[in-house]
C-alpha positions as CSV (number, residue, x, y, z in Angstrom):
1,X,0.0,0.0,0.0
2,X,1.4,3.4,-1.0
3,X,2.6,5.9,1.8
4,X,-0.2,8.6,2.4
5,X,1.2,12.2,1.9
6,X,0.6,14.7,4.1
7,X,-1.5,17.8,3.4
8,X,0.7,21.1,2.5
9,X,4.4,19.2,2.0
10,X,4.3,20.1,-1.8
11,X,3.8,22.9,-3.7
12,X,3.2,26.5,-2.9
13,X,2.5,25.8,1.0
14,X,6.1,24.2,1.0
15,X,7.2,27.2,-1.3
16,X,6.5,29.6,0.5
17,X,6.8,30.3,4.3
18,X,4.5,33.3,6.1
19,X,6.9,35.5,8.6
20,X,5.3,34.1,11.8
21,X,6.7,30.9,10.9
22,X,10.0,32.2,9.7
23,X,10.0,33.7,13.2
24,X,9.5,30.8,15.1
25,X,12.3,29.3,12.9
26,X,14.8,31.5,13.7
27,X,14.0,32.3,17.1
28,X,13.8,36.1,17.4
29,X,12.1,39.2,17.3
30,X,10.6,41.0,14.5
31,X,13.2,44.2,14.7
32,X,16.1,41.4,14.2
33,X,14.3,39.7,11.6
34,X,13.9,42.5,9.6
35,X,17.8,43.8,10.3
36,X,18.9,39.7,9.0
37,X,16.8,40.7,5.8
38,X,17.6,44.3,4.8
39,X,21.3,43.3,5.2
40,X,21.0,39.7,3.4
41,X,19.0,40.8,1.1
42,X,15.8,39.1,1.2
43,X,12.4,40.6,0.2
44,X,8.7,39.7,0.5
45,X,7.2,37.7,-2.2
46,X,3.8,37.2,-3.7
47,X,2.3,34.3,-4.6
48,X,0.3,33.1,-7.3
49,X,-2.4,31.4,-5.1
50,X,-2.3,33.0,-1.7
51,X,-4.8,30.7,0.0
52,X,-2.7,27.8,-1.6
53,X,0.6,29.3,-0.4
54,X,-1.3,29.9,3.4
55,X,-2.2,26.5,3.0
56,X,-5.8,26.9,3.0
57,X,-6.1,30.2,5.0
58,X,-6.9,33.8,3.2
59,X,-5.8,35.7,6.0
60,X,-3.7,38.9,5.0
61,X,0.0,38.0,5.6
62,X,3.9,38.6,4.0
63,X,5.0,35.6,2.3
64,X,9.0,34.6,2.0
65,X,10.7,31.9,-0.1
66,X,11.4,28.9,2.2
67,X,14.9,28.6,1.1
68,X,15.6,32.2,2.1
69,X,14.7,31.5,5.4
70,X,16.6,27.9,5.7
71,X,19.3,30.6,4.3
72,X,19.3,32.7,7.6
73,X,19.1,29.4,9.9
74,X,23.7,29.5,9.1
75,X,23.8,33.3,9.5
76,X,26.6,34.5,12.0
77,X,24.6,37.3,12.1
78,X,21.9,35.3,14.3
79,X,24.9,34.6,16.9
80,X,26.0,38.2,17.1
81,X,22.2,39.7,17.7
82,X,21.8,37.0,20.5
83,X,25.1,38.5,22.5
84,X,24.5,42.0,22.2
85,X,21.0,41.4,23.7
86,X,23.0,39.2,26.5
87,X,25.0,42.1,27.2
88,X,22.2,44.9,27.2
89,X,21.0,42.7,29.4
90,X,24.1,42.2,31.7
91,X,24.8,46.2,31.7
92,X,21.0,47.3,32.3
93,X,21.8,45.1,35.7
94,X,25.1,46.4,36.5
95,X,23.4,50.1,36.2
96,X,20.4,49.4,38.3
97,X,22.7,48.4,41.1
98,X,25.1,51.4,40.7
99,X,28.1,49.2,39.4
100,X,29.3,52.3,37.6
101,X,33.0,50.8,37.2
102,X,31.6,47.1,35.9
103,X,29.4,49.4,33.9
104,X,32.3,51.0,32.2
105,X,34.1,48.2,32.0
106,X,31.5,46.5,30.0
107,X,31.1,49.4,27.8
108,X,34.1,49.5,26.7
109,X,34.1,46.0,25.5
110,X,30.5,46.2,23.6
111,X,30.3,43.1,21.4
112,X,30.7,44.4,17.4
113,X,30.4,42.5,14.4
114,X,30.9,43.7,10.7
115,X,29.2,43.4,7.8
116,X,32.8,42.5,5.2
117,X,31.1,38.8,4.9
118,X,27.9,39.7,3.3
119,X,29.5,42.4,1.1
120,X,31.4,39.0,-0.8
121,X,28.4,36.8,-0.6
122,X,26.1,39.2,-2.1
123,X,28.5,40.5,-5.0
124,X,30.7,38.0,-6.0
125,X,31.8,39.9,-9.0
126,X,32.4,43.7,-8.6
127,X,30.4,44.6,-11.8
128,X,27.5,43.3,-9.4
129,X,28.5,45.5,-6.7
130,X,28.8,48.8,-9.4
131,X,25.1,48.0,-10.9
132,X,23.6,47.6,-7.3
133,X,25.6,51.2,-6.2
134,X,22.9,53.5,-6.9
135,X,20.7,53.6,-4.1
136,X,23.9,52.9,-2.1
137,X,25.1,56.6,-3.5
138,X,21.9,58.0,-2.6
139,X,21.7,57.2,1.1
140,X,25.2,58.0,1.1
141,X,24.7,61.9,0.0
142,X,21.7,62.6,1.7
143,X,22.9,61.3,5.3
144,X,26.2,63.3,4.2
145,X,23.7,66.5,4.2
146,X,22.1,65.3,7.4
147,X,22.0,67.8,11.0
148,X,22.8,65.4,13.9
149,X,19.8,64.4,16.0
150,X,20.2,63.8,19.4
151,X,18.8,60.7,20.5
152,X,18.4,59.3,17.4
153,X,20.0,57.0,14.7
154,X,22.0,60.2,12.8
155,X,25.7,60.5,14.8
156,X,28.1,63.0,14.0
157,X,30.4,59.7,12.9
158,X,28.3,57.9,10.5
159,X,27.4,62.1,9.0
160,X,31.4,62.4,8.9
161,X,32.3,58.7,7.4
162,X,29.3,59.5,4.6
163,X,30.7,62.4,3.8
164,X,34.1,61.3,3.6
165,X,33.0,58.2,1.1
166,X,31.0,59.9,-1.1
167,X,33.7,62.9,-1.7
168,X,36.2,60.2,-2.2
169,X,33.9,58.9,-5.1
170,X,33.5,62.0,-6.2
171,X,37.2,62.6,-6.5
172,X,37.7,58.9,-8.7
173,X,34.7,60.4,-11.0
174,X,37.2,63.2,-11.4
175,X,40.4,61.7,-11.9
176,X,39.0,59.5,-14.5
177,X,36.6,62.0,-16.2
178,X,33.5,59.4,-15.9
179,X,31.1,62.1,-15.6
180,X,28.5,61.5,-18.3
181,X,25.0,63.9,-17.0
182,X,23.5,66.4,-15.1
183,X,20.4,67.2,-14.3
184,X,19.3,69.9,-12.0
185,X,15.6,68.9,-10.8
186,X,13.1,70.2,-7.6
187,X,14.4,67.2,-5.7
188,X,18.4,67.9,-6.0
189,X,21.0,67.2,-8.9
190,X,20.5,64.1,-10.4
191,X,24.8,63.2,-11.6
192,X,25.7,59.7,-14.5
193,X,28.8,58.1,-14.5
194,X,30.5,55.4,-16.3
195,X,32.5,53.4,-14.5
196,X,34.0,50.3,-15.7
197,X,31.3,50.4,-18.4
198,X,28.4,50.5,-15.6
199,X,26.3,53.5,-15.9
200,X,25.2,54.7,-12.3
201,X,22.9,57.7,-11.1
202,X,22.6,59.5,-8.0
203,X,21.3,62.5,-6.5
204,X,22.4,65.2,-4.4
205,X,20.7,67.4,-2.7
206,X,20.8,71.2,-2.9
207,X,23.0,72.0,0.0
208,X,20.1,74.0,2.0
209,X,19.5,73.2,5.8
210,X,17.3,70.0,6.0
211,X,14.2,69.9,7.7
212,X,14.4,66.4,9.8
213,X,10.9,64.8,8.9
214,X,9.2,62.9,11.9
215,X,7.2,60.2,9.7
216,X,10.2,58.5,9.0
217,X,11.6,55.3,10.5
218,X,14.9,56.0,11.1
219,X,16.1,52.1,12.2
220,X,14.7,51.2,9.0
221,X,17.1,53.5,7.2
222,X,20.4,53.0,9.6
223,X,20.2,49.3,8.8
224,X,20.2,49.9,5.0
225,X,23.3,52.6,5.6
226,X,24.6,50.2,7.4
227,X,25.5,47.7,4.9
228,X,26.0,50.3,2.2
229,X,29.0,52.1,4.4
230,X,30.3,48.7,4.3
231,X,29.6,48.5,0.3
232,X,30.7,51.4,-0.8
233,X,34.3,51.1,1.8
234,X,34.9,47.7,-0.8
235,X,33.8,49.8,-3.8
236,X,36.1,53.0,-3.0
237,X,39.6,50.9,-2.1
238,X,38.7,48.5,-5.9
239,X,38.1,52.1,-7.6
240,X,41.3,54.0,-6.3
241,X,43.8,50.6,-6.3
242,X,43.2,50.1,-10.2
243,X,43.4,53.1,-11.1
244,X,47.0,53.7,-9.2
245,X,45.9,55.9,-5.9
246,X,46.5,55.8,-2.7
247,X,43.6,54.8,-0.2
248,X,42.4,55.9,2.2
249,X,43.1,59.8,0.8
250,X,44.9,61.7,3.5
251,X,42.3,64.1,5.4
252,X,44.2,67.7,5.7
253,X,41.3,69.4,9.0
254,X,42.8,72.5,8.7
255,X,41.6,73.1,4.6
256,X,38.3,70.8,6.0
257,X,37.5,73.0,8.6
258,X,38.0,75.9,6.3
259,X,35.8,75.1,3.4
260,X,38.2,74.0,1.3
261,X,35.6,70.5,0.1
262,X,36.9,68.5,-2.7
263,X,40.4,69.8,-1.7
264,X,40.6,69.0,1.6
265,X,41.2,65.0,0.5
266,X,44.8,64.8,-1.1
267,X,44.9,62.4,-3.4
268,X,48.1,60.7,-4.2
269,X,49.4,58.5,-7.0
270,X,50.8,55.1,-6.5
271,X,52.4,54.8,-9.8
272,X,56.3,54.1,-9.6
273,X,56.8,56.8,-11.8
274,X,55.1,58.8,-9.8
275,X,56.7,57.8,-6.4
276,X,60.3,58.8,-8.0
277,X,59.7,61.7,-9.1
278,X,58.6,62.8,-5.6
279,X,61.1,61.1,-3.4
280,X,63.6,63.2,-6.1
281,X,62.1,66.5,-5.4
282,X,62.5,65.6,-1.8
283,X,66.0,64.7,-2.3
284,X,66.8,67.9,-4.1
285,X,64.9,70.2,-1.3
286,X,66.9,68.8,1.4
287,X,69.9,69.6,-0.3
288,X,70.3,73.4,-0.1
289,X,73.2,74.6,1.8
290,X,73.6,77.0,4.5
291,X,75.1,79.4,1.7
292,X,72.1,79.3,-0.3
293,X,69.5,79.2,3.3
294,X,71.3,82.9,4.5
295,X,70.5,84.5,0.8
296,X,67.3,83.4,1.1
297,X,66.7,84.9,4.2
298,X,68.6,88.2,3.3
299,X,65.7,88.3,0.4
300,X,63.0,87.6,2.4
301,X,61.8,91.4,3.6
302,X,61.8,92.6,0.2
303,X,59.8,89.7,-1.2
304,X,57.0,90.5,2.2
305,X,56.6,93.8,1.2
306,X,56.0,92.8,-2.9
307,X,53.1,90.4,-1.4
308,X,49.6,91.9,-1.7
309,X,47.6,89.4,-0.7
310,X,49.0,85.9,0.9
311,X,47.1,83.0,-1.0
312,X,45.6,80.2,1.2
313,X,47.1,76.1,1.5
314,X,47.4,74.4,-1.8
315,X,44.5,73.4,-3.9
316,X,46.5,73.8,-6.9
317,X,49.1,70.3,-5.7
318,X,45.4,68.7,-5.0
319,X,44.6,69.5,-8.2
320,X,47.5,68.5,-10.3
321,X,46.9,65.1,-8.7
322,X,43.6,64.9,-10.3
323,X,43.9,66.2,-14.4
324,X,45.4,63.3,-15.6
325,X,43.6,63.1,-19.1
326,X,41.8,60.1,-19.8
327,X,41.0,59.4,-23.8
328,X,40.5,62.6,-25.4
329,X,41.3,65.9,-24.5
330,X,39.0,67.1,-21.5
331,X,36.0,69.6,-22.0
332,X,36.9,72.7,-20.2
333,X,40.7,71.8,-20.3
334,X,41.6,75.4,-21.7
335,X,39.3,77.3,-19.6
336,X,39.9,78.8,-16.2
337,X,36.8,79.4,-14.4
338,X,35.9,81.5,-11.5
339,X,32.7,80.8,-9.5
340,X,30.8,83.7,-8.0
341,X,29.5,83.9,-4.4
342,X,25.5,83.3,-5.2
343,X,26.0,80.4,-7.4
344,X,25.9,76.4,-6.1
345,X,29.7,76.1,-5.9
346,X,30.4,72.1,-4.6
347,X,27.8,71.1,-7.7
348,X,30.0,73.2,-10.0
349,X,33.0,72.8,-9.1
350,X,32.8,68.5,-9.3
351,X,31.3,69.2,-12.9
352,X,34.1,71.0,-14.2
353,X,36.8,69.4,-12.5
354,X,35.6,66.2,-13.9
355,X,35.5,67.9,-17.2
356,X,38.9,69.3,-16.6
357,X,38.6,72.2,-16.2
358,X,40.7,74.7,-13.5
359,X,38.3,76.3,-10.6
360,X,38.2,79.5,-8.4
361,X,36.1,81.0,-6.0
362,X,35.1,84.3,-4.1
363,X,36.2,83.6,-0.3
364,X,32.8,84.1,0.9
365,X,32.0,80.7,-0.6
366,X,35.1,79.0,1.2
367,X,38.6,78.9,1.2
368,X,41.6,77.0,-0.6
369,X,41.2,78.5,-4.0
370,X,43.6,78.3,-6.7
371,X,42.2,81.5,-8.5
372,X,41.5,85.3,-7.3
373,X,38.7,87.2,-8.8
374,X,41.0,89.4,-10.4
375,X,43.4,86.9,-11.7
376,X,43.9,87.7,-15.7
377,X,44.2,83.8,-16.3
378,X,40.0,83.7,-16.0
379,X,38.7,83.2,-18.9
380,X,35.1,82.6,-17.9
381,X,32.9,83.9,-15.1
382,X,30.0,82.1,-13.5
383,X,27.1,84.4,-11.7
384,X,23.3,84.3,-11.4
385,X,23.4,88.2,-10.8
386,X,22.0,90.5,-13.4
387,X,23.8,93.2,-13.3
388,X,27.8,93.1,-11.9
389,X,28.7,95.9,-10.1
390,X,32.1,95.8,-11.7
391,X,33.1,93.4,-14.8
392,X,36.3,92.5,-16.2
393,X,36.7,92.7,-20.1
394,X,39.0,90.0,-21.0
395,X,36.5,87.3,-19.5
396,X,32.8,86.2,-20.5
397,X,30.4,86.0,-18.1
398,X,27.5,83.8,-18.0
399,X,24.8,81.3,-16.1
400,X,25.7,78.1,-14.2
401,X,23.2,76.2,-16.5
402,X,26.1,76.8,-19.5
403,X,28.0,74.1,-17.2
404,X,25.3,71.8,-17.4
405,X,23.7,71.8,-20.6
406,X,27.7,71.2,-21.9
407,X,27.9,68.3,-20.0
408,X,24.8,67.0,-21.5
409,X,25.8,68.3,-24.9
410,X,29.0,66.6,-24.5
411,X,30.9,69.8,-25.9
412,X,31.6,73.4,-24.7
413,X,28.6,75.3,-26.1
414,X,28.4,78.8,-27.1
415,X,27.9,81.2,-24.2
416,X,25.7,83.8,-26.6
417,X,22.6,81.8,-25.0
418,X,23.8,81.8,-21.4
419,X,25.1,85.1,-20.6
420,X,24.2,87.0,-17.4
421,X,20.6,89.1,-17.8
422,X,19.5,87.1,-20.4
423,X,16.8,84.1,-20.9
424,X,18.0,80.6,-20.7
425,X,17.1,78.1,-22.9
426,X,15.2,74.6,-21.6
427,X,17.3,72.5,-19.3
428,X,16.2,69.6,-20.8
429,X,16.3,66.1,-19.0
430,X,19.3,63.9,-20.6
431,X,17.6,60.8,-19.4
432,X,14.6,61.2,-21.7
433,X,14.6,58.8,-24.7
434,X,12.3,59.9,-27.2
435,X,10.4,57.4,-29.1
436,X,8.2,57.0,-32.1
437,X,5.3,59.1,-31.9
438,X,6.6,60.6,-28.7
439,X,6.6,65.0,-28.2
440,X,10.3,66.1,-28.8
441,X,10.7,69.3,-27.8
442,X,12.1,71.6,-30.0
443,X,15.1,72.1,-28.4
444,X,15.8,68.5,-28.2
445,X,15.6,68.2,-31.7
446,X,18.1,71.4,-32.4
447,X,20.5,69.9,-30.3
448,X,20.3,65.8,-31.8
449,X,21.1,67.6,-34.8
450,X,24.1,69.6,-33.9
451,X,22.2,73.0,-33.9
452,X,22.5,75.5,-30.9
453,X,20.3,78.2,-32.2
454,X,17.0,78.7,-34.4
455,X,17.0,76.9,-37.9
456,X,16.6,80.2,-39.2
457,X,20.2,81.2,-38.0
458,X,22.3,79.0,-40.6
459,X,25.2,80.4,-42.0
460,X,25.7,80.0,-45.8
461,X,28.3,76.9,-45.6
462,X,25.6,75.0,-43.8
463,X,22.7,75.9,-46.2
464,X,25.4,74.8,-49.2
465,X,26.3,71.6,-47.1
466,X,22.3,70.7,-47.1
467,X,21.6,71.3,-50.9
468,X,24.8,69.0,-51.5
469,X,23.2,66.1,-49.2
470,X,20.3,66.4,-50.7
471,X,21.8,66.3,-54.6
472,X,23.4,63.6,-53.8
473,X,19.9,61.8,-52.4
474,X,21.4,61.1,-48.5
475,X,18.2,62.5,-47.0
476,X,15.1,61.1,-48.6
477,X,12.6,62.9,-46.8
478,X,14.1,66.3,-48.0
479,X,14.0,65.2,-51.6
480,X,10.6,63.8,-51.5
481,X,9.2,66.9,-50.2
482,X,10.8,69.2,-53.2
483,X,9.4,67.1,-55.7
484,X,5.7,67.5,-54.0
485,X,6.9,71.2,-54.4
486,X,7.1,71.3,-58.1
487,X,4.7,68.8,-58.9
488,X,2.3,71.5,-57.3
489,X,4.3,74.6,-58.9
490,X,2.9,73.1,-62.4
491,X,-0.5,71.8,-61.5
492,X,-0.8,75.9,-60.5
493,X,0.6,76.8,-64.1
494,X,-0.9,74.8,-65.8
495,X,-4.1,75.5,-64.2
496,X,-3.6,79.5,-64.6
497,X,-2.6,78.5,-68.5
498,X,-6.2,76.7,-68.9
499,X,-7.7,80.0,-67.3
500,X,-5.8,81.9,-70.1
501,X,-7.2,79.8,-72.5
502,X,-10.9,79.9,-71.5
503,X,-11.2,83.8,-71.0
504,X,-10.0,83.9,-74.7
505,X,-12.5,81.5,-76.3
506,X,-15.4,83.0,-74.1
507,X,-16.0,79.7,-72.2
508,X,-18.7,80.4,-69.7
509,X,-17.7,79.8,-66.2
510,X,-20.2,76.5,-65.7
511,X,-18.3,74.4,-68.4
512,X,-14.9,75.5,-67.3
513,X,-15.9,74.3,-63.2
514,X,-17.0,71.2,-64.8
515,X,-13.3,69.7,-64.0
516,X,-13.2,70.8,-60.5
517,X,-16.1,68.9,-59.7
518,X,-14.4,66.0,-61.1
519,X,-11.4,66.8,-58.7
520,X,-14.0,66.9,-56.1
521,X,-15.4,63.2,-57.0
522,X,-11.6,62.3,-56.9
523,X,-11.4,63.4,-53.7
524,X,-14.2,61.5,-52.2
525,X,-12.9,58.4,-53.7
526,X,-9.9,58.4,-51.8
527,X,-12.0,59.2,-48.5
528,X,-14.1,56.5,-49.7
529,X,-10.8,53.8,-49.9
530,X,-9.9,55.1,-46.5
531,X,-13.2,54.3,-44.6
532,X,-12.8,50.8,-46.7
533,X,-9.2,50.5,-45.1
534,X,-10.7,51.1,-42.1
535,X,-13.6,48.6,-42.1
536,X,-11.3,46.1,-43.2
537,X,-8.9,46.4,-40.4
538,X,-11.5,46.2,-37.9
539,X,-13.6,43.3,-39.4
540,X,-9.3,41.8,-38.9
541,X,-9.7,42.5,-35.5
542,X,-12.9,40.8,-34.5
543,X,-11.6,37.7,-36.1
544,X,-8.8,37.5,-34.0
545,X,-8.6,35.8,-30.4
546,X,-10.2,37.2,-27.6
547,X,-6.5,37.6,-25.9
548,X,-5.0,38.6,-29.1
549,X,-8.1,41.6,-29.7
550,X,-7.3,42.8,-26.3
551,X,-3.8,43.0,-26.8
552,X,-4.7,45.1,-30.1
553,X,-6.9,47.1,-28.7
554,X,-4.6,48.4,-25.5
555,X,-1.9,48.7,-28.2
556,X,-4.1,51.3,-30.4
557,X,-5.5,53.4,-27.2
558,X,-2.0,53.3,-26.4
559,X,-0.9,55.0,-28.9
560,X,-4.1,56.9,-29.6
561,X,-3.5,58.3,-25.8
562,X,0.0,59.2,-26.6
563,X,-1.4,61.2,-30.1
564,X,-3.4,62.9,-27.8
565,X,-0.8,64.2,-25.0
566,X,1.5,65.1,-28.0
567,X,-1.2,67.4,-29.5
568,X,-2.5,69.0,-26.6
569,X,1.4,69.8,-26.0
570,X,1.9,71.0,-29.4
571,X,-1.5,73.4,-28.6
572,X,0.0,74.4,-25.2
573,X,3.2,76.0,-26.9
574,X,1.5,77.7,-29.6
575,X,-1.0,79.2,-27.2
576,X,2.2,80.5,-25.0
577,X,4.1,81.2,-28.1
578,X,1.2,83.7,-29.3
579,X,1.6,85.5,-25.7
């Protein structure tokens, strides 16, 4: 006689597991359970049949796969949880009986665990670790732009060690020119880079004073930042050791505290080249002889008195460490730019430092910078004033979006449209990919084809260039249209001819409209053959399959909806355009 099976040992019951019995499992709480899956990566799941799955039940529950859970029965994690509660425990005693120096003593050796293990397990190939690094980034800058809370999860350490990781990702962006786009949006700056061939995207927001919202679960977010402190610690030393730098970047707290920001991290090389060239310059400064020492300091008043102004510590050495071109020469590589107070300084300065470009900046907005205001080497001024209360005539002044829309642009465009007092153009999203059928604005279009102006402002060599193209048939379209063009130019000649001819032979009027009306019949034929088109393509339709005519039918109000949006866009700018 064959072995009776149990009820619920196959299928989605043995699937799938509900979290009450994945607690029971494991043996603790809910706060732990949820800390094992945020850092191990384990989600909810939904199943197809959730009365099967709750084998039989329909109560409202979270479902989990059961081989996750078996997963989390081998965790070290589980081990570590179970010993800081122990010593919570322990300490909470020692305190109520006014142990102070067993209290201490225990303090100082808090159980700790790290997080290195689950870093490898989860990404065993670092390409893994670079597509999963965009929320990682995210947390990363906004706790970096965090006020500490007292009492809460937000600790002047964890605000310091965010800030220090995502400026030292900042500075490998730069020092291999990986910046791709920007896009300035309500919520913050929204950066692209490729690294390794991964794209990623961040944001970053605008660096205002954040107001602390109070609907927010705080543990639910320190456990994510957790692991992605651990994440992005891997992710930083793999970026800087292949491309030949030093890591961990040496901190200088004097430029820090200052205001110095990208500066403040000196970033070193670790090529040999590199090494022995410095240890010779070191070699060569501690070789200057008394002789040499006593001129100096005979020379030294006069050269105090020929100082105006004493510059501060040196972001220019930070920065020579950083412009090591990558293909191609960089974007702002022959510019020297010099930021004005008002405008967002930190954003600007990473964009065109990643696009090579040399940066100053009015003190007001920090110090440490390479560049006075009236340094002749500017060559380009960024403000968001309208009117300067003194300008400089050897440099061009103009609006931080010229920055941005180059980026995009991938080329240095021309200022004529950015500069101070006047309006800007569209900052247009970069992440937008137009489709068939889709709205393109018409800036968008301008700038796919290598315009940065109205059509109407070609110059002669580009009209010439167009008339060649289309001689030699490249751009069908073009050449379609101009033979509709003189196909109508004679149906209007000939037409005037046969009026001509009429007047003179004293035609009345009702014989010579006789071949309109037959124009007219023409017409309604071909209205006629497109109602028959029509017909025909629905009497297609209601033959098919009922799955196969709904998937039809969502695919033409689909695109009927998107016909729609488009045109009432298209109405919205001509109604503006007329104001």
């Amino acid at each position: 006689m064959a072995k009776i099976k149990k009820k619920h040992t196959e299928g989605a019951s043995r699937t799938y597991t509900t979290r009450n019995r994945a607690l029971k499992k494991l043996q603790v709480s809910l706060a732990d359970f949820r800390r094992l899956c945020i850092l191990k990566g384990i989600y909810p799941v939904e199943p197809r049949s959730r009365k099967q799955a709750n084998r039989g039940s329909t109560k409202l529950t979270t479902f989990y796969y059961s081989r996750d859970i078996q997963l989390l029965l081998s965790e070290p994690l589980i081990e570590k949880f179970r010993a800081h509660k122990v010593f919570l425990r322990k300490l909470q005693h020692a305190l109520g009986k006014d142990d102070l120096t067993r209290a201490r003593s225990m303090d100082t050796n808090r159980p700790t665990y790290t997080l290195n293990h689950l870093v490898v397990e989860r990404y065993p190939a670092f390409a893994d670790a670079l597509r999963d690094l965009d929320d990682g980034l995210c947390m990363m800058f906004l706790f970096a732009t965090m006020p500490i809370i007292k009492g809460e999860l937000v600790t002047g350490d964890i605000v310091n060690e965010c800030r220090r990781l995502s400026t030292e990702f900042m500075h490998y962006v730069i020092h291999t020119r990986a910046l791709r786009k920007v896009f300035l949006s309500i919520k913050g700056i929204y950066y692209q880079a490729e690294v390794q061939g991964q794209a990623i995207t961040w944001i970053v927001p605008y660096q205002f004073s954040q107001r602390v919202p109070t609907d927010v679960d705080f543990k639910v977010m320190a456990t994510f930042l957790q692991f992605y402190r651990t994440l992005m610690g891997f992710v930083n030393y793999r970026l800087f050791t292949t491309a030949n730098l030093a890591y961990p970047p040496h901190l200088d707290e004097a430029m820090d505290e200052s205001g110095v920001g990208l500066g403040s991290l000196k970033v070193e090389s670790q090529r040999i080249e590199d090494l022995i060239s410095a240890r010779e310059q070191d070699g060569e400064a501690l070789q200057v002889t008394d002789q040499q020492m006593a001129q100096r300091l005979q020379t030294l008043g006069s050269k105090l008195q020929t100082l105006v102004e004493p510059k501060e510590p040196a972001y220019e050495a930070v920065e020579a460490v950083d412009v090591e071109d990558a293909e191609g020469s960089p974007m702002f590589a022959n510019h020297v730019i010099f930021l004005s107070r008002e405008v967002p300084r930190h954003s600007l300065e990473f964009v065109l430092r990643a696009a090579g470009g040399r940066v100053g900046w009015d003190k007001a907005s920090g110090g440490g910078s390479a560049y006075a205001e009236n340094d002749r080497a500017i060559t380009v001024q960024i403000s968001d004033r309208p009117a300067q209360g003194h300008q400089y005539l050897d440099r061009t002044y103009v609006q931080p979006q010229w920055v941005y829309d180059s980026i995009n642009a991938g080329r240095v465009l021309d200022t004529e449209n950015y500069l101070v007092g006047q309006p800007l153009p569209a900052h247009l999203s970069p992440f937008v990919e137009y489709q068939d059928g889709d709205y393109v604005p018409q800036e968008a279009a301008l700038a796919a084809q290598g315009f940065e102006g109205e059509v109407t402002n070609l110059q002669p060599e580009d009209v010439d260039a167009e008339v060649s193209e289309h001689d030699d048939g490249v751009d069908g379209e073009s050449a379609d249209e101009s033979d509709a063009d003189d196909e109508v130019d004679a149906s209007i000649e000939k037409q005037y001819k046969t009026q001509l001819e009429a007047e003179r032979a004293g035609v009345p009027f009702s014989a010579y409209a006789a071949p309109t009306a037959d124009k007219g019949k023409k017409g309604r034929k071909v209205d006629r053959k497109a109602e028959e088109d029509a017909e025909r393509q629905k009497i297609a339709i209601s033959m098919l399959s009922s799955k196969k005519r709904k998937a039809v039918n969502r695919a033409n109000a689909e695109t009927y909806k998107r016909k729609k949006d488009v045109n009432a866009l298209k109405t919205r700018k001509a109604q503006l355009a007329k104001h």
